[in-house]
PyMOL Python script that loads the backbone (N, CA, C, O; Angstrom):
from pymol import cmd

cmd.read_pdbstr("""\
ATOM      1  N   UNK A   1    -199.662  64.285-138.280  1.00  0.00           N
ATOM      2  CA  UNK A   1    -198.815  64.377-137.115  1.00  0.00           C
ATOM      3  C   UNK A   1    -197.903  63.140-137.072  1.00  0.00           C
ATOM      4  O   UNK A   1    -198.523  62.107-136.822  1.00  0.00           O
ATOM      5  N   UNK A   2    -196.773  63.015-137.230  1.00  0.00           N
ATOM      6  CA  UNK A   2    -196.125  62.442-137.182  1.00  0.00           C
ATOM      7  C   UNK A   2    -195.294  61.952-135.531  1.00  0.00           C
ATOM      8  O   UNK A   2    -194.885  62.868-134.817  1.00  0.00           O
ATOM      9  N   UNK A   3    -195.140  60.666-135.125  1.00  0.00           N
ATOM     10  CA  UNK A   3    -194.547  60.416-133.934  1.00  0.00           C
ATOM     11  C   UNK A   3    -193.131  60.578-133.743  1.00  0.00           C
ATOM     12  O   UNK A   3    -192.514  60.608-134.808  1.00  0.00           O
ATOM     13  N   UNK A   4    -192.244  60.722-132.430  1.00  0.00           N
ATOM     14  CA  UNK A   4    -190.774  60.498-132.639  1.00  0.00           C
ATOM     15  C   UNK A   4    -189.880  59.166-132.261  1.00  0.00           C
ATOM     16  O   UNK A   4    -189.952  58.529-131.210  1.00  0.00           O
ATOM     17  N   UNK A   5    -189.394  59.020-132.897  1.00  0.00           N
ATOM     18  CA  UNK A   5    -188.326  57.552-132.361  1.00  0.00           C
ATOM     19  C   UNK A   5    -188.383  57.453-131.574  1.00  0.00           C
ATOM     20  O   UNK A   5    -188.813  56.318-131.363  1.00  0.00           O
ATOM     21  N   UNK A   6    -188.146  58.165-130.370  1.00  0.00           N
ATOM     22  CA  UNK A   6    -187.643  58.187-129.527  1.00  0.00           C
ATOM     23  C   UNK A   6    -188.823  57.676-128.383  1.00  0.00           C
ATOM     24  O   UNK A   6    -188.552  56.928-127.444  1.00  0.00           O
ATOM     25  N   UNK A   7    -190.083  58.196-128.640  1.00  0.00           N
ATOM     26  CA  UNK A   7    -191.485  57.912-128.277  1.00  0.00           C
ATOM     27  C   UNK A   7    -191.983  56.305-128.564  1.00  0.00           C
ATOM     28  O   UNK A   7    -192.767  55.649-127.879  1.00  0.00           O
ATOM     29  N   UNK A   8    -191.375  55.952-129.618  1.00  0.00           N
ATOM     30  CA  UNK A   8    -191.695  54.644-129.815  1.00  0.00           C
ATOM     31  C   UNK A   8    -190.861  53.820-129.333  1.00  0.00           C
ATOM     32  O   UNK A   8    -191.529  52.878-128.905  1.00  0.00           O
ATOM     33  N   UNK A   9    -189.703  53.624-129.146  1.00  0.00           N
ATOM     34  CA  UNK A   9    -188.963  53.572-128.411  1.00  0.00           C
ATOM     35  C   UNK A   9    -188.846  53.274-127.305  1.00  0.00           C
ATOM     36  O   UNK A   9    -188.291  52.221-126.992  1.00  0.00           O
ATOM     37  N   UNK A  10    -189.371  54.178-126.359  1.00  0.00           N
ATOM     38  CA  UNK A  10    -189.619  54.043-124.871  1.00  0.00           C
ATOM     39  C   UNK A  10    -190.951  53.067-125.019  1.00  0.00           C
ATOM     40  O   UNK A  10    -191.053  52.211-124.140  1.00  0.00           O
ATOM     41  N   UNK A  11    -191.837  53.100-125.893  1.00  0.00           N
ATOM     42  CA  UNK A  11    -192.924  52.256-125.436  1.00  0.00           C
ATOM     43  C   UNK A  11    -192.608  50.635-125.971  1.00  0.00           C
ATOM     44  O   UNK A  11    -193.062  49.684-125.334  1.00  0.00           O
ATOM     45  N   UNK A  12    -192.082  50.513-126.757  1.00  0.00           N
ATOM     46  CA  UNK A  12    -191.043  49.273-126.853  1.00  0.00           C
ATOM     47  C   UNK A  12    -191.149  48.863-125.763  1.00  0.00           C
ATOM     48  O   UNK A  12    -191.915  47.962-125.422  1.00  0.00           O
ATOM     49  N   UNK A  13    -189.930  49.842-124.628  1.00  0.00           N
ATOM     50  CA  UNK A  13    -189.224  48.933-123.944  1.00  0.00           C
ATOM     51  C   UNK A  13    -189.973  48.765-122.152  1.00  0.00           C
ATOM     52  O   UNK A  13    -189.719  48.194-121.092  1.00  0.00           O
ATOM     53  N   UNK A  14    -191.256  49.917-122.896  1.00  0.00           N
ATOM     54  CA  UNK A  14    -192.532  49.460-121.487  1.00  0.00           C
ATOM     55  C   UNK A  14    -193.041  48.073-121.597  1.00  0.00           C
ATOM     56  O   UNK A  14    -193.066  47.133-120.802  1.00  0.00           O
ATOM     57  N   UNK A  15    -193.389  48.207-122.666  1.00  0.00           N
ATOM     58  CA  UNK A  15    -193.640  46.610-123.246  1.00  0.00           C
ATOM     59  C   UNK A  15    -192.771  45.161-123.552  1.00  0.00           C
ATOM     60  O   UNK A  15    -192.986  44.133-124.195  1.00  0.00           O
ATOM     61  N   UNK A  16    -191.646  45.710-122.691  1.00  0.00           N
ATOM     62  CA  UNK A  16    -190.488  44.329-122.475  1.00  0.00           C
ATOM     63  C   UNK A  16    -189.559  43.881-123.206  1.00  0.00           C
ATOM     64  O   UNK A  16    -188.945  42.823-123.069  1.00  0.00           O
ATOM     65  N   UNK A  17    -189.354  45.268-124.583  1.00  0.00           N
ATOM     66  CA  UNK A  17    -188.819  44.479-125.252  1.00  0.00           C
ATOM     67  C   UNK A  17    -187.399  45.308-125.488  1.00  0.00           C
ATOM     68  O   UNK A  17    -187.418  46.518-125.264  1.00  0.00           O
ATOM     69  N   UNK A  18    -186.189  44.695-125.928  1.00  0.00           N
ATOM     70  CA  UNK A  18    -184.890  45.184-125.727  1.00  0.00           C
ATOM     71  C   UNK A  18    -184.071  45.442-127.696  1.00  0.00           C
ATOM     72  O   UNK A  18    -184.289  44.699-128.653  1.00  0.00           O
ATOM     73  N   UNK A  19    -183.365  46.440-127.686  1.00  0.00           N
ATOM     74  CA  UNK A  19    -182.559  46.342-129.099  1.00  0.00           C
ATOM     75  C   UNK A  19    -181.603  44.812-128.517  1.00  0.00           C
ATOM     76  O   UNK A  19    -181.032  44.399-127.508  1.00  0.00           O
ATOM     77  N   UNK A  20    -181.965  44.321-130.153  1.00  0.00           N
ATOM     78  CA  UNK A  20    -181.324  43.140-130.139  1.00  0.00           C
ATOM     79  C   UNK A  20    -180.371  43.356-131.225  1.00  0.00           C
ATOM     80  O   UNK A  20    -179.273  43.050-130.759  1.00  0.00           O
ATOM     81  N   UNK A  21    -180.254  43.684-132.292  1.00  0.00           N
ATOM     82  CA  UNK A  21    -179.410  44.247-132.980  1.00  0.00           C
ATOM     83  C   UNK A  21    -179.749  45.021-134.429  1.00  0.00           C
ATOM     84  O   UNK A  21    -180.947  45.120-134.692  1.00  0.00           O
ATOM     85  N   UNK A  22    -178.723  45.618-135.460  1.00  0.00           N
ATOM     86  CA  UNK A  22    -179.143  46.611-136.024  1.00  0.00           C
ATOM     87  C   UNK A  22    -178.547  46.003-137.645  1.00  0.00           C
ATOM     88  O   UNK A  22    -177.577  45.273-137.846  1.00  0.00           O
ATOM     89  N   UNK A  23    -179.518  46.603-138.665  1.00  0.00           N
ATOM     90  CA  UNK A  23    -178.763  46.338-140.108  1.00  0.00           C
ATOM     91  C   UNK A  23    -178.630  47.858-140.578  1.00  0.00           C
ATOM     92  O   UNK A  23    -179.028  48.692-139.765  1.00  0.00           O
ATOM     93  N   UNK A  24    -178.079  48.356-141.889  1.00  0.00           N
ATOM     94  CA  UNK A  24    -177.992  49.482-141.902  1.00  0.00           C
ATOM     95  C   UNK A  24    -179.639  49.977-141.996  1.00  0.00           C
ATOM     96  O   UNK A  24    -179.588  51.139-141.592  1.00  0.00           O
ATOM     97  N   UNK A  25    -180.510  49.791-142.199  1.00  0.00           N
ATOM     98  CA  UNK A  25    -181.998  50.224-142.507  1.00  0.00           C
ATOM     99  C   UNK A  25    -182.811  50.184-140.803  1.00  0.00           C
ATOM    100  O   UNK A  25    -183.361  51.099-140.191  1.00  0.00           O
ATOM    101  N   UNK A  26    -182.631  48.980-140.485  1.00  0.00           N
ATOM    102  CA  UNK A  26    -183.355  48.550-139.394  1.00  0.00           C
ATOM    103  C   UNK A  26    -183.160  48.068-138.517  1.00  0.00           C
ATOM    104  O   UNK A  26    -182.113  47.421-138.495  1.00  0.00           O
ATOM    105  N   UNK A  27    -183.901  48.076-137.441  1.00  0.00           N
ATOM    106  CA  UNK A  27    -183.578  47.717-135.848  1.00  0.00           C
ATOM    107  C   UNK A  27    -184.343  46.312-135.538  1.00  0.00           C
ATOM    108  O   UNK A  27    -185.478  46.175-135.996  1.00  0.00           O
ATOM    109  N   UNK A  28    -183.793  45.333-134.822  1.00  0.00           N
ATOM    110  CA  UNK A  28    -184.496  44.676-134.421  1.00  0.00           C
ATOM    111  C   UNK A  28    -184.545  44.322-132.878  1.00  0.00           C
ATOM    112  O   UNK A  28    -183.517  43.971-132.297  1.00  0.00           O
ATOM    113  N   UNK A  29    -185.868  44.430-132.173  1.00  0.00           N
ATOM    114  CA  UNK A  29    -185.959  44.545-131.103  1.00  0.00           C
ATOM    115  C   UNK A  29    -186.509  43.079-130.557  1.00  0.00           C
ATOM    116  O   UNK A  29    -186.976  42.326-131.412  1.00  0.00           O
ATOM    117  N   UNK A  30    -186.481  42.674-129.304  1.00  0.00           N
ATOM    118  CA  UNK A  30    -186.395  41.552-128.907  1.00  0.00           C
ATOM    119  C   UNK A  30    -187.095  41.296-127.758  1.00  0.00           C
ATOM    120  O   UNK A  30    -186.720  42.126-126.929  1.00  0.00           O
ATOM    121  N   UNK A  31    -188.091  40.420-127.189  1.00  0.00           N
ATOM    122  CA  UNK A  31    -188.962  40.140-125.913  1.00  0.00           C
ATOM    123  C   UNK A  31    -188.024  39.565-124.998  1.00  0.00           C
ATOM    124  O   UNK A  31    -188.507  38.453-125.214  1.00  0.00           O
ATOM    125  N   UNK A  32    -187.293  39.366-124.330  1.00  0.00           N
ATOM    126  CA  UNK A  32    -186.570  38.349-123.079  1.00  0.00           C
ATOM    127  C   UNK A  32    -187.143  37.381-123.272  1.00  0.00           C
ATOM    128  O   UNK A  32    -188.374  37.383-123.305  1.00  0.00           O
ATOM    129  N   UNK A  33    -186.325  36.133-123.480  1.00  0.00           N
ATOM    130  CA  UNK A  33    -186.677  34.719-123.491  1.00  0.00           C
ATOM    131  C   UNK A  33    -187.815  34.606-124.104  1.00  0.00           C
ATOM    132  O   UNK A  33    -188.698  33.890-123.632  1.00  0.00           O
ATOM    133  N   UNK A  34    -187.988  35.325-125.305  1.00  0.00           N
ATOM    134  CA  UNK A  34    -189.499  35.470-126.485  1.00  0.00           C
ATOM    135  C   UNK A  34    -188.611  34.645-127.845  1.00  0.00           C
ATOM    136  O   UNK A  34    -187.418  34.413-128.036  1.00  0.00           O
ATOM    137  N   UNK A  35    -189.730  34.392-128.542  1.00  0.00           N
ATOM    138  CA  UNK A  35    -188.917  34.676-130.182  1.00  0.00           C
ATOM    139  C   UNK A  35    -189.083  35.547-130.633  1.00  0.00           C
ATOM    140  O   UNK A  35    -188.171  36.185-131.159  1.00  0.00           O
ATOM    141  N   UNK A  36    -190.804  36.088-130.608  1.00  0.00           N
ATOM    142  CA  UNK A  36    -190.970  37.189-131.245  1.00  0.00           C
ATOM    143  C   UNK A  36    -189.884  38.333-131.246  1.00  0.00           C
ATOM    144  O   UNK A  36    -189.061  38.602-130.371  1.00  0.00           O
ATOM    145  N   UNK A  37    -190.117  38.959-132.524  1.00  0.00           N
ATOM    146  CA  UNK A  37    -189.314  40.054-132.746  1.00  0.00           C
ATOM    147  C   UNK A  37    -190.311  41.377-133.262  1.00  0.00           C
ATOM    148  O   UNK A  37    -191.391  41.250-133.840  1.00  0.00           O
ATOM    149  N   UNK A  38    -189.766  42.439-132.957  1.00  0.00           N
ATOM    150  CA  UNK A  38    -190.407  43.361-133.864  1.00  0.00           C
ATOM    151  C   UNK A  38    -189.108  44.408-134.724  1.00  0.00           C
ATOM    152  O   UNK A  38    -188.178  44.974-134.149  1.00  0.00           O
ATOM    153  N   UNK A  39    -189.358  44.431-136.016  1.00  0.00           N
ATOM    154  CA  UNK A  39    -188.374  45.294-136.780  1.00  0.00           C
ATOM    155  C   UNK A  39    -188.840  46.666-137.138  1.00  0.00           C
ATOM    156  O   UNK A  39    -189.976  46.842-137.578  1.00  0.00           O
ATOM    157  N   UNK A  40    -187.896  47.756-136.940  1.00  0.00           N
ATOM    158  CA  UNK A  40    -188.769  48.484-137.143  1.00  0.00           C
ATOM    159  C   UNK A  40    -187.288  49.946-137.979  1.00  0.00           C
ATOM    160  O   UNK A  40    -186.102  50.148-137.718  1.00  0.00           O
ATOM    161  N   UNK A  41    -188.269  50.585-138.968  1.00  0.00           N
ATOM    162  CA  UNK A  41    -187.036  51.314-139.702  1.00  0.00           C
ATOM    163  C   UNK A  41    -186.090  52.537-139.246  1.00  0.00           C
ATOM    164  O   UNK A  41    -186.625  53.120-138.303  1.00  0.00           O
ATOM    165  N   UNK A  42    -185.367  52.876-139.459  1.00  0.00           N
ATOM    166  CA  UNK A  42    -184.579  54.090-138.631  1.00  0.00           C
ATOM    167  C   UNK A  42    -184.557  55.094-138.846  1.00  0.00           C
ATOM    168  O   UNK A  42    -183.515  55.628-139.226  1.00  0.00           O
ATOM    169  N   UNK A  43    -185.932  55.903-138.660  1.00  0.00           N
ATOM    170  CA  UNK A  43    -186.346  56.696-139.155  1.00  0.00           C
ATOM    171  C   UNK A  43    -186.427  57.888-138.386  1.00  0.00           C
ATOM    172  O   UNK A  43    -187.464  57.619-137.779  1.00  0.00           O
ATOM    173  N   UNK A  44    -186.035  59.206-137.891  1.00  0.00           N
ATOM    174  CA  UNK A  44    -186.712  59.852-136.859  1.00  0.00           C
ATOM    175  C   UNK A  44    -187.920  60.156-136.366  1.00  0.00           C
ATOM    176  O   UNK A  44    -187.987  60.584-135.214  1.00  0.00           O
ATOM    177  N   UNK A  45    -188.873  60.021-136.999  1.00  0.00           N
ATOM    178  CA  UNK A  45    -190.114  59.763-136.697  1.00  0.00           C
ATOM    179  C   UNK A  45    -191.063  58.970-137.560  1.00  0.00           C
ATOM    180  O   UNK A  45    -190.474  58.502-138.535  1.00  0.00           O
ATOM    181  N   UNK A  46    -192.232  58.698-137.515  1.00  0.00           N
ATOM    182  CA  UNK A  46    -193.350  57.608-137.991  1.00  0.00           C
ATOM    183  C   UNK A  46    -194.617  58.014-138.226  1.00  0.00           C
ATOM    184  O   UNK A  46    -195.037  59.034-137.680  1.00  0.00           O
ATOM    185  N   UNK A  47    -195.316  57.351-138.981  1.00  0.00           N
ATOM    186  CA  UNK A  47    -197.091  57.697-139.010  1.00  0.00           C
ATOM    187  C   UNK A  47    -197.585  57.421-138.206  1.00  0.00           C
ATOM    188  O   UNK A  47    -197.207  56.410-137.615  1.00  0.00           O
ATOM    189  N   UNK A  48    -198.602  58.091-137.776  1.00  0.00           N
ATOM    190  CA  UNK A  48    -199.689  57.028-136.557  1.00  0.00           C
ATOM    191  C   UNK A  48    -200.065  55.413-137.136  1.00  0.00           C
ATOM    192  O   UNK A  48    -200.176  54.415-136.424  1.00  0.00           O
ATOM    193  N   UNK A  49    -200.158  55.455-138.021  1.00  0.00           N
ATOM    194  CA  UNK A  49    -200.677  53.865-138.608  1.00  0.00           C
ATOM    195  C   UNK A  49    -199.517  52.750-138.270  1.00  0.00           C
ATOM    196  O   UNK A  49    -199.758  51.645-137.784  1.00  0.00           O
ATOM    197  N   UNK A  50    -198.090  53.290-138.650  1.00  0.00           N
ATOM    198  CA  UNK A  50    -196.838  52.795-138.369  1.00  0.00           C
ATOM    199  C   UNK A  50    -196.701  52.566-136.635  1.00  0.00           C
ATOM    200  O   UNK A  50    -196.497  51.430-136.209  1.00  0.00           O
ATOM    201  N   UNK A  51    -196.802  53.477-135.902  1.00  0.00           N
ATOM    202  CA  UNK A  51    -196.802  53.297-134.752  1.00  0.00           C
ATOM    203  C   UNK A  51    -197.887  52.459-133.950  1.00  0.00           C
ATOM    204  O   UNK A  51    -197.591  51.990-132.851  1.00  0.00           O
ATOM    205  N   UNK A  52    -199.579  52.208-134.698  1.00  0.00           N
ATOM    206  CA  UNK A  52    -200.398  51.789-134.178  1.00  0.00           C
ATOM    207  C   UNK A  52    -199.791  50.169-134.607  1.00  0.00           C
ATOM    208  O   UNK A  52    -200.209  49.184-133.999  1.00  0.00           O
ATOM    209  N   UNK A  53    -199.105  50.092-135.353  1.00  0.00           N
ATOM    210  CA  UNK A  53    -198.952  48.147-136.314  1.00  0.00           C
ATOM    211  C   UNK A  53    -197.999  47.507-135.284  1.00  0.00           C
ATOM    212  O   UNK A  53    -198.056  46.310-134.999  1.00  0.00           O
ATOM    213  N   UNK A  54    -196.970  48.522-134.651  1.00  0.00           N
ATOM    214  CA  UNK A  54    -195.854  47.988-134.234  1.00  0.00           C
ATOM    215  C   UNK A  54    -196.513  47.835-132.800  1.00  0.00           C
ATOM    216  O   UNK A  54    -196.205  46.687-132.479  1.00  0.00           O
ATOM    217  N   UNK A  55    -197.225  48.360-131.814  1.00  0.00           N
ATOM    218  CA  UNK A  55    -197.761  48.622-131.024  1.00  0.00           C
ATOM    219  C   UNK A  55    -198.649  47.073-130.913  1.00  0.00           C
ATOM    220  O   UNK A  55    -198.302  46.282-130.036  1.00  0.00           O
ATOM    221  N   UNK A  56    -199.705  46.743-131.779  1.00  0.00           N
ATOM    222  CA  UNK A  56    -200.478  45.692-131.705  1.00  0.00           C
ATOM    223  C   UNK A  56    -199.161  44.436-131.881  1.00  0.00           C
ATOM    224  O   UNK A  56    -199.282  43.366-131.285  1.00  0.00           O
ATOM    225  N   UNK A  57    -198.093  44.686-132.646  1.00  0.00           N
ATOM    226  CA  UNK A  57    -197.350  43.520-132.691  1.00  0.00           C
ATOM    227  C   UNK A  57    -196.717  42.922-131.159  1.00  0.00           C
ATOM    228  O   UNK A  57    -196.659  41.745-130.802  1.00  0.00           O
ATOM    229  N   UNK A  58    -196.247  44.229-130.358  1.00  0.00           N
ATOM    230  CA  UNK A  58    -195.605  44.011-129.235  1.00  0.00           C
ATOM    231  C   UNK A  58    -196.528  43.335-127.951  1.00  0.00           C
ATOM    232  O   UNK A  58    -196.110  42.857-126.897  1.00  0.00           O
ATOM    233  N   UNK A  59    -198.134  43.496-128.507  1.00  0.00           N
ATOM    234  CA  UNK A  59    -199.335  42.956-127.568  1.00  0.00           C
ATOM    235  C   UNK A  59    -200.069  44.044-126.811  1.00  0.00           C
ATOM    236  O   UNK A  59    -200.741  43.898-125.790  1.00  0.00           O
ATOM    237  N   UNK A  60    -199.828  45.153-127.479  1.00  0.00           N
ATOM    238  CA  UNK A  60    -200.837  46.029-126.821  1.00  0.00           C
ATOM    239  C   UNK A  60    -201.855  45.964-127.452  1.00  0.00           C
ATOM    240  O   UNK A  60    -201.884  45.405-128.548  1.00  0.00           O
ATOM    241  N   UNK A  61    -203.317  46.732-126.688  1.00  0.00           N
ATOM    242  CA  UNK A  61    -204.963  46.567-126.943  1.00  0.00           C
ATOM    243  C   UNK A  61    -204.796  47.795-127.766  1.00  0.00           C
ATOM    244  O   UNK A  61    -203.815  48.535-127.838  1.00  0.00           O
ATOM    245  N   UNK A  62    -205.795  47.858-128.294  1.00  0.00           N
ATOM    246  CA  UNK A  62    -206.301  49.261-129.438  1.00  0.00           C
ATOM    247  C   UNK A  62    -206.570  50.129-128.365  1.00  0.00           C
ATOM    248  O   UNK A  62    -206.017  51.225-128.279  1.00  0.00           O
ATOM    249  N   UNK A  63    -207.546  49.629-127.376  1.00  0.00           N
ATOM    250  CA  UNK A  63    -207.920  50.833-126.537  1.00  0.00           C
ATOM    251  C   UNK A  63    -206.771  51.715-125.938  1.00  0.00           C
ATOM    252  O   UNK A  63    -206.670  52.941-126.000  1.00  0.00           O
ATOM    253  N   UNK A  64    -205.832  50.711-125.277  1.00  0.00           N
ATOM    254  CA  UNK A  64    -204.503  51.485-125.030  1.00  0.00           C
ATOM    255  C   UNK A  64    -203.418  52.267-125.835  1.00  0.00           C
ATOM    256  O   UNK A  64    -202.775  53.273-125.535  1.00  0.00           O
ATOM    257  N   UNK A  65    -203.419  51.440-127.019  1.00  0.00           N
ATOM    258  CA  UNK A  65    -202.801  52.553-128.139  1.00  0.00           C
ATOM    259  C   UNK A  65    -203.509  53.445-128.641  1.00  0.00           C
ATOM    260  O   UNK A  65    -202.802  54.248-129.249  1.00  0.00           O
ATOM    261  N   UNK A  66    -204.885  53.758-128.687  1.00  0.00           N
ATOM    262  CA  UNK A  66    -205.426  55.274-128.631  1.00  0.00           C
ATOM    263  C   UNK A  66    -204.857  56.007-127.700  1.00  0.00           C
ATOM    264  O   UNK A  66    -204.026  56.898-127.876  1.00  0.00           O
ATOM    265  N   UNK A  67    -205.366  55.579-126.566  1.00  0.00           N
ATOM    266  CA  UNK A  67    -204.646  56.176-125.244  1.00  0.00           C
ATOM    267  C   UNK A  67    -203.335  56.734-125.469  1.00  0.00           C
ATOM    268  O   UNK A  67    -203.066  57.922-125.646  1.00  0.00           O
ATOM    269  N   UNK A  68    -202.732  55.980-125.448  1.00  0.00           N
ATOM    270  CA  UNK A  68    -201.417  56.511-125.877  1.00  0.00           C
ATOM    271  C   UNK A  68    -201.646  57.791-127.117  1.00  0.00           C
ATOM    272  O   UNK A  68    -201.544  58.995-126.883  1.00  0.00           O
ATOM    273  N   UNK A  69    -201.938  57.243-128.309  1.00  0.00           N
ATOM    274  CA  UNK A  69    -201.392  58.098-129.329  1.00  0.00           C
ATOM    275  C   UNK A  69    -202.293  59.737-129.123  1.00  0.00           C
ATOM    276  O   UNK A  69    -201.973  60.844-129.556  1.00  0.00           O
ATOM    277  N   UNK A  70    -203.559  59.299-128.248  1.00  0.00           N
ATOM    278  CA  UNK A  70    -204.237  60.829-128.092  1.00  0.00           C
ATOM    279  C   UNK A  70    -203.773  61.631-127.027  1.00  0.00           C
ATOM    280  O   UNK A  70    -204.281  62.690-126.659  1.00  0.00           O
ATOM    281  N   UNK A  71    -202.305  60.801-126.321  1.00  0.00           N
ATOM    282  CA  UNK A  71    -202.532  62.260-125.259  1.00  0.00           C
ATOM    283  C   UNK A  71    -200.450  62.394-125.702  1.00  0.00           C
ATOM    284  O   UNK A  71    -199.517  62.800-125.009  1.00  0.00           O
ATOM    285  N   UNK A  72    -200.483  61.964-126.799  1.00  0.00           N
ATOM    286  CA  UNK A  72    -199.048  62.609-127.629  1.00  0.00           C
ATOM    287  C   UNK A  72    -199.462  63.651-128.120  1.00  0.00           C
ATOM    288  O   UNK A  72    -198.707  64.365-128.780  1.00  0.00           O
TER     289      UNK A  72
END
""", "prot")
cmd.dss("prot")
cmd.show_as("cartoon", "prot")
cmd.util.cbc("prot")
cmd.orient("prot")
């Protein structure tokens, strides 16, 4: 089962974080007054594994990204 951009996306930007800018491959998204970054490819949709990596990067718990990915 594959996820959609668009799904990851929105949970990005639950999690605070904004498009900061784009190369032709990839996006890079941005925390407000963070350094961290998360990059991520421009793809229309993703693996669950892909979506679970980017998810722990932005500071979410495992328990909550189950949550999430089981009631997609």
């Amino acid at each position: 089962m594959k996820i959609s951009r668009e799904f990851l996306l929105n949970e990005l930007r639950k999690s605070g974080y904004n498009f900061k800018r784009e190369t032709k491959k990839v996006e890079i998204w941005k925390q407000k007054g963070q350094t961290k970054r998360v990059t991520i490819s421009k793809g229309n949709s993703y693996e669950p594994e892909f979506v679970k990596m980017v998810l722990r990067q932005v500071g979410r718990s495992d328990e909550d990204i189950n949550k999430i990915l089981s009631e997609k």
